[in-house]
C-alpha positions, 0 to 999 in steps of 0.5 A: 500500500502507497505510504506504508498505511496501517490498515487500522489506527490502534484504539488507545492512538484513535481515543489519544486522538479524539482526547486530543482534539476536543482539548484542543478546540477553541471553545474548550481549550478558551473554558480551560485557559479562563477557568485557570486564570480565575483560579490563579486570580482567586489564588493569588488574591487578585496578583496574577491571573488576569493577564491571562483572563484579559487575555482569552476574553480578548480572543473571544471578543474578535472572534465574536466580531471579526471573520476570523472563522471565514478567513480561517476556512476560505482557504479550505473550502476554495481548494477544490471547485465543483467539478464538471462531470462528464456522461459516465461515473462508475462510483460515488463515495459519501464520507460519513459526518452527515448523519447521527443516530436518535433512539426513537422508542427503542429503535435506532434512527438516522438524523441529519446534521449541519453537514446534510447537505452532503446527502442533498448532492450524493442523492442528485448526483446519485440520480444523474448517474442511476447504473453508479455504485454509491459507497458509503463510508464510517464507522462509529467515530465516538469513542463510546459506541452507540450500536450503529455505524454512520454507513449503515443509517446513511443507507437507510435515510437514501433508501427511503428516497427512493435510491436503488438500495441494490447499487449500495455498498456500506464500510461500517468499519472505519473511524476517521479519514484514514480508515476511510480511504484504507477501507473503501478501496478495500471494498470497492475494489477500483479498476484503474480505468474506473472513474469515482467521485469523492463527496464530502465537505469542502472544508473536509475535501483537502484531508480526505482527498490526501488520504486516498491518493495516499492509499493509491485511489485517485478520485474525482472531488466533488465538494459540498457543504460550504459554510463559510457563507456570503461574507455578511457581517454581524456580531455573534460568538456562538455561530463564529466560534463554531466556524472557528472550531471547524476550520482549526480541526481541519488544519490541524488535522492536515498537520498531524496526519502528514506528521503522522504520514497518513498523506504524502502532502501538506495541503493536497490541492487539484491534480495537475 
């Protein structure tokens, strides 16, 4: 396999990382630093501390005001442009993030997230190409499973509109991009002359499409999902701060996996 890719991240690296990653967000790792300089203020009977409280409450504020979330994840979201499609397509991957289970009496149930749109462009593209194979990939990716895989209620919620449940291949086993890309070119088994489209989200699109050609898979992406939105101006934390979040997760992301050697670039960009 190109890239030496370990067919699966061993489970205390796969929690490490997850650990890692909620630390490391912006909204927690801000509760975290303020929560310590309040401890230090009261500790210190208001000596020190507050430079650091002056400090993430001054993050916050520009955060609340200024872009920073859209000029985080401009650079993300506009590394690959909607392709053009030409007559034939052989296969469509949707990469799990679009959909969470719900307990409803009992049962366990698809519902949507703010990723759904994901499932909006595989369903039309699903539909211009009816004889295409439509694979769908992930696992659990929390670290305490719920009992049902991304895949599998993704299957269910395209069935049920009227997709031809025949034409669907469902990966059930993988739990992040890497595993993504090891495990539905396990499945999918790809001729070379093979033409294959890669939806996820935009921001996502850079990573996921680094990991498959890592793993030999040289697919078409086909971003959806955008979120960086019309470049209106307000004044909200909650909305810029989420922003925030997702375009830090996905650069480090970046970083750590070619650190980690699961891509062969920094910043995977079109092919030439």
């Amino acid at each position: 396999m190109k890239g030496g890719a370990s067919p699966r991240i061993p489970a205390m690296g796969f929690i490490a990382g997850k650990l890692l990653r909620i630390l490391l967000a912006p909204g927690n790792l801000s509760v975290l630093l303020l929560a310590w300089g309040m401890l230090r203020v009261m500790r210190s009977r208001g000596r020190r501390g507050w430079p650091l409280v002056a400090m993430v409450t001054a993050v916050l504020v520009a955060i609340a005001i200024l872009p920073v979330g859209r000029w985080l994840i401009a650079p993300l979201e506009a590394r690959f442009p909607i392709p053009a499609l030409g007559a034939h397509v052989d296969g469509i991957i949707l990469l799990g993030g679009a959909v969470e289970p719900r307990r409803v009496d009992g049962a366990v149930e698809a519902q949507v997230n703010g990723a759904a749109d994901r499932l909006l462009v595989v369903l039309a593209l699903a539909r211009r190409y009816p004889q295409a194979k439509l694979l769908l990939v992930g696992g659990e990716a929390s670290i305490i499973p719920r009992g049902s895989s991304e895949a599998a209620l993704t299957r269910d919620l395209l069935a049920a509109q009227g997709l031809d449940a025949g034409l669907i291949l469902v990966e059930a086993r993988s739990r992040n991009t890497i595993e993504n890309a090891i495990f539905a070119k396990a499945l999918a088994e790809p001729r070379p002359e093979e033409i294959w489209v890669l939806v996820t989200s935009a921001a996502h699109m850079p990573r996921a499409i680094g990991c498959f050609r890592h793993v030999g898979w040289d697919t078409i992406p086909f971003p959806s999902d955008f979120r960086g939105g019309d470049g209106a101006w307000d004044i909200a934390l909650v909305p810029h701060l989420a922003l925030v979040e997702l375009a830090a997760k996905e650069w480090f992301g970046l970083l750590a996996y070619r650190l980690l050697g699961r891509t062969d670039e920094m910043f995977p960009g079109p092919s030439p």
